[in-house]
C-alpha positions, 0 to 999 in steps of 0.5 A: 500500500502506497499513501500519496497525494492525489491525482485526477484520474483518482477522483473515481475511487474516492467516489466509490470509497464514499459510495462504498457499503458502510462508509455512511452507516452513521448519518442520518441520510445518504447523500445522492451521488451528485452531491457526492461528485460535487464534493469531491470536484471541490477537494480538487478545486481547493487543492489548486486554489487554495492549497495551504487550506486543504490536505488530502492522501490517498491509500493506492493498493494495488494501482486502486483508491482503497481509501482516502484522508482529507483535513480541511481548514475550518473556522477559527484555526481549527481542522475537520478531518475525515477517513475514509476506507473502501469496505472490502479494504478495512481492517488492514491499517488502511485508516490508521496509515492515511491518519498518520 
C-alpha cells in the first residue's frame, strides 16, 4: 500500500470509497451521488486554489483508491478531518496509515 497525494484520474475511487457499503452507516441520510461528485470536484478545486487550506492522501493498493484522508481548514484555526476506507479494504491499517 502506497499513501500519496492525489491525482485526477483518482477522483473515481474516492467516489466509490464514499459510495462504498458502510462508509455512511452513521448519518442520518445518504447523500445522492451528485452531491457526492460535487464534493469531491471541490477537494480538487481547493487543492489548486487554495492549497495551504486543504490536505488530502490517498491509500493506492494495488494501482486502486482503497481509501482516502482529507483535513480541511475550518473556522477559527481549527481542522475537520475525515477517513475514509473502501469496505472490502478495512481492517488492514488502511485508516490508521492515511491518519498518520
Amino acid at each position: 500500500m502506497l499513501i500519496r497525494k492525489p491525482r485526477d484520474p483518482d477522483k473515481k475511487g474516492i467516489i466509490a470509497v464514499y459510495e462504498s457499503e458502510g462508509f455512511l452507516d452513521y448519518a442520518r441520510s445518504r447523500p445522492n451521488l451528485e452531491v457526492i461528485i460535487a464534493t469531491v470536484d471541490a477537494y480538487f478545486a481547493e487543492l489548486v486554489s487554495d492549497p495551504a487550506s486543504i490536505i488530502l492522501y490517498i491509500a493506492d493498493l494495488d494501482h486502486r483508491v482503497a481509501g482516502f484522508s482529507i483535513a480541511r481548514k475550518g473556522a477559527e484555526a481549527t481542522w475537520e478531518v475525515q477517513a475514509g476506507v473502501y469496505f472490502d479494504d478495512r481492517k488492514q491499517g488502511t485508516g490508521r496509515a492515511l491518519l498518520n
